[in-house]
N, C-alpha and C positions, 0 to 999 in steps of 0.2 A: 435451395439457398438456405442457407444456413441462418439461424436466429441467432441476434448478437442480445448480452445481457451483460451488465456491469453491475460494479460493488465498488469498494473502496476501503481503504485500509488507512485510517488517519492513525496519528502519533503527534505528540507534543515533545518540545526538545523542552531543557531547563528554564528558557526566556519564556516560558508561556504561548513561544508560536506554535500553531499548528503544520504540520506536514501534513499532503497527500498522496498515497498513491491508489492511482485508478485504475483496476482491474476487468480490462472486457474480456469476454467471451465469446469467442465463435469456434463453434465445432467442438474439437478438443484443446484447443489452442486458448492462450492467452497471453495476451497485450498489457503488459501495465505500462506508467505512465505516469512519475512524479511531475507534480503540481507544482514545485519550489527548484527544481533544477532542468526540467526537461528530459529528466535519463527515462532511457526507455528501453524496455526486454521482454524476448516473448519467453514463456514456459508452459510447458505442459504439465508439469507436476510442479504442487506446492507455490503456488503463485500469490499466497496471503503470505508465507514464509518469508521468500525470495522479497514479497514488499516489504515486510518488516523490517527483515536483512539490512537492505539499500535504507529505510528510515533510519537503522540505528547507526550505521558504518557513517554517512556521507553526510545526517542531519544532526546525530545525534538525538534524536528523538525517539524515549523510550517509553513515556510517558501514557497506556495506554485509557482513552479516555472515559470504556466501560470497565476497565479494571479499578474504579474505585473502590476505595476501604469501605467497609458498611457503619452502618454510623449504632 
C-alpha cells in the first residue's frame, strides 16, 4: 500500500484572502484540492504548477506568501 503525504500551495489574491491548494500524494499520482472552490484534478507532473495555474486563473491569487521582498 502505498504512503500518502501532502503539502500545500497557498496564494493570496489583492483582498488579502488566502487560497489553498492541497496536494496529496500517492504513488506517482497527485490529488489537489482547492480549499475556496472545491476544484479538484489529479496530475502526475507539476502538480505545485498546475496549483498555482488554477490560484491565479480562477482566484486570482498571485500573491506568493514566502516570496517576500527582503527588508
Amino acid at each position: 500500500m502505498p504512503s500518502i503525504t501532502s503539502s500545500k500551495v497557498s496564494r493570496w489574491d489583492q483582498h488579502g484572502r488566502e487560497h489553498i491548494v492541497h496536494v496529496q500524494k500517492a504513488g506517482v499520482q497527485r490529488a489537489l484540492t482547492c480549499d475556496t472552490c472545491g476544484w479538484r484534478k489529479s496530475a502526475q507532473f507539476l502538480p505545485w504548477l498546475k496549483a498555482e495555474e488554477h490560484l491565479a486563473e480562477a482566484h486570482q491569487a498571485t500573491i506568493d506568501p514566502a516570496g517576500t521582498p527582503g527588508t
